[in-house]
C-alpha positions in Angstrom: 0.0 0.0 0.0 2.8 2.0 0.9 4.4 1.4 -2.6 1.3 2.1 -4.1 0.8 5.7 -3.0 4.0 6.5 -3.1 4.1 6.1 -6.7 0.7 8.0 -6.6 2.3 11.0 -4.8 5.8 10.7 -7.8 2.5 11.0 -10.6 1.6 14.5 -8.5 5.1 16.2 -8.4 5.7 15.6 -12.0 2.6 17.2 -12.9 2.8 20.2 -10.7 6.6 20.3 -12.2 5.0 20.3 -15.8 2.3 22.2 -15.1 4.6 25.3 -14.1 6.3 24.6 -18.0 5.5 26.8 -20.5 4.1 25.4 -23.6 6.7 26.6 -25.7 9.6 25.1 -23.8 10.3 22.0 -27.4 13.9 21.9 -27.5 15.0 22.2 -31.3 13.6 22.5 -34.7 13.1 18.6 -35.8 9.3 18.8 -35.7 7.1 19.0 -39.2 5.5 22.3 -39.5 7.1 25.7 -38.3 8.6 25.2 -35.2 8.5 28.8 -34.1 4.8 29.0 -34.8 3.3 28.5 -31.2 0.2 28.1 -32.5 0.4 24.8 -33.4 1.2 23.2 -29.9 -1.7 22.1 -27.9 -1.3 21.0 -24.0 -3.3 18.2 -23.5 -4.1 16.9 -20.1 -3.2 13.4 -19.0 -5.1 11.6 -16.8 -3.7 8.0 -15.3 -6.8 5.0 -14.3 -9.3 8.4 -13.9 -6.6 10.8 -12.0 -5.0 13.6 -13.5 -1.6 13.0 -13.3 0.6 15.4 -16.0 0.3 16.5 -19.2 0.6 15.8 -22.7 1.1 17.5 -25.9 -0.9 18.0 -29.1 1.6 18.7 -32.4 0.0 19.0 -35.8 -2.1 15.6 -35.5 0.0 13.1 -32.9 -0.5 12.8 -28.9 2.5 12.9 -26.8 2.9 12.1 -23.7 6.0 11.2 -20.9 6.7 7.9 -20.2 7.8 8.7 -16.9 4.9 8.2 -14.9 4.4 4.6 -16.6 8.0 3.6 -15.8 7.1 4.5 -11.9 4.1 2.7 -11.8 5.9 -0.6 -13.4 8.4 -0.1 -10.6 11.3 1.5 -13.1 13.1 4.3 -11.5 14.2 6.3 -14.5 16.6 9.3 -15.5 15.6 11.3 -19.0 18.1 13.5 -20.9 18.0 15.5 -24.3 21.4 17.1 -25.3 23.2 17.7 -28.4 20.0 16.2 -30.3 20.0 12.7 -28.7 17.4 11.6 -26.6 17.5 8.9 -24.1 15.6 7.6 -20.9 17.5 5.2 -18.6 17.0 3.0 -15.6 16.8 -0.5 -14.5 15.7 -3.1 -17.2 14.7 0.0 -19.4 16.5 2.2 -21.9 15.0 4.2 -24.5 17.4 6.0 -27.6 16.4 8.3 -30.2 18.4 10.6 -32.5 16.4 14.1 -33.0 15.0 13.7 -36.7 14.8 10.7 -36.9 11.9 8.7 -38.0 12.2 5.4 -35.7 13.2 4.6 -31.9 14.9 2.2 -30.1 13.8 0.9 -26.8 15.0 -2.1 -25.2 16.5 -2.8 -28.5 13.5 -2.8 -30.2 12.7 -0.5 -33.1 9.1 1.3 -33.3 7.9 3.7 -36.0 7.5 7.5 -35.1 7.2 9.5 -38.3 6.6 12.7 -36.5 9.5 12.2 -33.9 9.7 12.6 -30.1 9.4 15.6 -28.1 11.6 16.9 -25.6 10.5 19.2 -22.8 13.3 20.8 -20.6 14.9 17.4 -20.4 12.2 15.2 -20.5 11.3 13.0 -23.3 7.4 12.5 -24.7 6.6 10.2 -26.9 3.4 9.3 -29.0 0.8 7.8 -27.1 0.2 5.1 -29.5 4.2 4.1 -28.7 3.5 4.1 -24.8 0.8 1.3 -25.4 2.8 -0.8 -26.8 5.7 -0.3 -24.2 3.8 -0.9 -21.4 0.9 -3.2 -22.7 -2.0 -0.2 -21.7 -4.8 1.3 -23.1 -5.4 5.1 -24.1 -8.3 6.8 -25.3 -8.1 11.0 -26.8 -10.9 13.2 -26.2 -11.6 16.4 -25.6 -7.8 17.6 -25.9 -7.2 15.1 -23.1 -5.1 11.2 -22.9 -6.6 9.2 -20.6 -4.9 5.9 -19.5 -5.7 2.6 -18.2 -3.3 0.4 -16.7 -4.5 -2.4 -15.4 -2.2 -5.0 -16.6 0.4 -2.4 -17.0 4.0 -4.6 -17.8 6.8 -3.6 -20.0 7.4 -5.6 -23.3 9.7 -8.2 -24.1 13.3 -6.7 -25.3 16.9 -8.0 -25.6 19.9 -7.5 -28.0 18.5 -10.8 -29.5 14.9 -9.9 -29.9 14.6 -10.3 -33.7 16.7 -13.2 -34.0 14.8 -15.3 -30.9 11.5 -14.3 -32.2 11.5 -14.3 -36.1 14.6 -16.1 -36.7 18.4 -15.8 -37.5 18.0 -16.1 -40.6 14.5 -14.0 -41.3 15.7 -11.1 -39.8 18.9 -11.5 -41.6 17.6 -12.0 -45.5 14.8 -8.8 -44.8 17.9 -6.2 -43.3 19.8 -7.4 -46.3 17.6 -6.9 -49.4 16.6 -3.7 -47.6 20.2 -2.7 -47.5 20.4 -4.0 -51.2 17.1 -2.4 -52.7 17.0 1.5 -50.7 20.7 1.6 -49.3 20.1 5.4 -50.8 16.7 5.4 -50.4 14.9 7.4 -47.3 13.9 5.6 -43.8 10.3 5.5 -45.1 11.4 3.9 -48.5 13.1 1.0 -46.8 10.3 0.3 -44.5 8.5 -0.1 -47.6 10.5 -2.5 -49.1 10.5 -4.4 -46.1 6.6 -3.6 -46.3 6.7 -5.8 -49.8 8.7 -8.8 -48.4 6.3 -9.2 -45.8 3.4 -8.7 -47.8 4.5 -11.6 -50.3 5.3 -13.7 -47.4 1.4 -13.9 -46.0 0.3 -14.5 -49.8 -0.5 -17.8 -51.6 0.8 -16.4 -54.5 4.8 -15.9 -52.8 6.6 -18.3 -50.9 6.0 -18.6 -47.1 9.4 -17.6 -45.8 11.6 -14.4 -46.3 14.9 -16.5 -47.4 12.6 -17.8 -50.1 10.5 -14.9 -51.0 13.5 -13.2 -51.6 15.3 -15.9 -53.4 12.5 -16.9 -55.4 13.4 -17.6 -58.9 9.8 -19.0 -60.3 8.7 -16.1 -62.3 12.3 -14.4 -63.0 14.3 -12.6 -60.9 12.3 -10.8 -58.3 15.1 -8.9 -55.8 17.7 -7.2 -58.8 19.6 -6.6 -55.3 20.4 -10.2 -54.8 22.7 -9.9 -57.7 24.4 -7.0 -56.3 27.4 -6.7 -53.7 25.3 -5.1 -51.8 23.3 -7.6 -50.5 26.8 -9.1 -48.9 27.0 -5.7 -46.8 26.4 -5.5 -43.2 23.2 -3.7 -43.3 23.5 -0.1 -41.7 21.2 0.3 -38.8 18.2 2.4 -40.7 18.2 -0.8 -42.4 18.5 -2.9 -39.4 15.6 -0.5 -37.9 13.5 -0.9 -41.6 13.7 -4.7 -41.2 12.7 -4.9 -37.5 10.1 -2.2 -38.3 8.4 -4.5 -40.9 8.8 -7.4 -38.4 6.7 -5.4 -36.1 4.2 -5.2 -38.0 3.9 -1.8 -39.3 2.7 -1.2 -42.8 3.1 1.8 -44.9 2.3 0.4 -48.1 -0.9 -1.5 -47.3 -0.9 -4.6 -49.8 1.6 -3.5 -52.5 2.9 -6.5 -53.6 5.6 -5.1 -56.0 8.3 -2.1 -56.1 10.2 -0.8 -59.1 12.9 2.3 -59.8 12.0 3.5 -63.2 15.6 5.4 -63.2 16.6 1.8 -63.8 14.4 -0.5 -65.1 11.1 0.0 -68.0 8.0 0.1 -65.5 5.6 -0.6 -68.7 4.5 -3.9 -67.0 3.5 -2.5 -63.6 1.4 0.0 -65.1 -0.6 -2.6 -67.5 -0.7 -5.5 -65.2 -0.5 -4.2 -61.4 -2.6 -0.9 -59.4 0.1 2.0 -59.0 -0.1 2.7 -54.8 2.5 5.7 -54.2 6.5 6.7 -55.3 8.5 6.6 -52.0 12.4 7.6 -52.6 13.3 6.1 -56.2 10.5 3.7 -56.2 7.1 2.9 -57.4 4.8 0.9 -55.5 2.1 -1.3 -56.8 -0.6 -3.6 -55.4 -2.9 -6.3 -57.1 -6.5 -4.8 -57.3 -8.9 -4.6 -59.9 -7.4 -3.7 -62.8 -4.5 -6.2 -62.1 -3.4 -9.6 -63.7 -4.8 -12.6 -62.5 
């Protein structure tokens, strides 16, 4: 019991702490929009199993909010810091690590997807509320210009150095960072998610082979992966692509159901547009996806 309002009472002081900040206090310039227009932050408040217990942040169309008060209440003391553009929350079983600009974040050496970034408030570190659900297995709900958590259940996710490899396999995680590497080495974060995106997509179709070592190797209609040819598919994958592969693994999609990519600085795209649905361009390739005016 003592534990329990204790923990209660570290949920009070951090919001009176950030209730004193002004809402203007974002620490650099990596956000999308104008940066210096004030205008276009909202505070939010954040309410923890019906209490109010901080707040949150409104920025162009994502929720932020600390992850603080969720590492007390599973028992994880934690220290936050934002300097020189890195951002990183430490403590006992827990470690989060994000470069400012950058579209993906690691935490507990897992990668996540965070298109818009995190936000750093006079040294702490918010992140999107969607992202705290999946870290600490709760349940948020937006209304009204306020996030209001449940916890019940509250525990932190599985992690490790070895996370990929233990969960998907050696060698799945291994084929997917590598045609990544192979297919968008200059591509932009987003356009080798999206590659990744394809693999995975062919994988959970009857049409494709079940694995990603043989999806990517298949032969059965042609050469499929031009970047298995290439030396670059021997590189060690940098980490965007290492984060790209993981990202897929996790099951986000940016691509929906495109089934086929294709850079038309490179190769005649004159099939794709007869036989497949065009879906979006994404660095220097096309995306398509089987619909209704697609082979058969």
């Amino acid at each position: 019991m003592k534990q329990f309002f204790k923990q209660r009472l570290a949920l009070l002081l951090i919001f009176l702490l950030l209730a004193a900040l002004p809402v203007t206090a974002f620490a650099d310039n990596t956000w999308w929009g104008d940066p210096n227009d004030y205008s276009q932050y909202f505070s939010a408040r954040l309410y923890t199993d019906g209490l109010l217990s901080g707040r949150g942040y409104l920025f162009i169309s994502t929720y932020y909010m600390p992850l603080e008060g969720l590492c007390e209440l599973a028992g994880i003391h934690t220290v936050s810091t934002c300097e020189d553009g890195v951002y990183t929350i430490e403590g006992e079983g827990f470690s989060l690590y994000y470069i400012g600009g950058s579209q993906y974040v690691r935490i507990n050496d897992r990668y996540f997807l965070a298109i818009d970034g995190l936000v750093c408030v006079y040294g702490k570190v918010y992140v999107p509320v969607s992202l705290a659900e999946k870290v600490f297995n709760v349940h948020a709900q937006i209304e009204d210009y306020s996030i209001w958590v449940e916890t019940d259940g509250i525990h932190l996710m599985d992690g490790g150095p070895n996370y990929y490899n233990d969960v998907y396999g050696e060698e799945t995680y291994y084929y997917l960072s590598h045609i990544i590497e192979a297919e968008a080495f200059m591509d932009p974060f987003q356009g080798r998610v999206a590659i990744g995106n394809v693999v995975m997509n062919r994988v959970a179709s009857d049409r494709y082979p079940n694995t990603v070592k043989d999806v990517v190797s298949d032969r059965r209609s042609g050469l499929q992966f031009a970047g298995t040819l290439e030396d670059a598919f021997q590189k060690e994958p940098s980490e965007d692509s290492l984060a790209a592969a993981a990202i897929a693994l996790e099951g986000y999609n940016i691509v929906e159901d495109c089934m086929f990519f294709v850079s038309p600085d490179y190769c005649d795209i004159s099939w794709f547009e007869e036989n497949t649905d065009y879906y979006d361009s994404i660095g220097s390739h096309r995306f398509y996806y089987l619909g209704p005016n697609s082979y058969d």
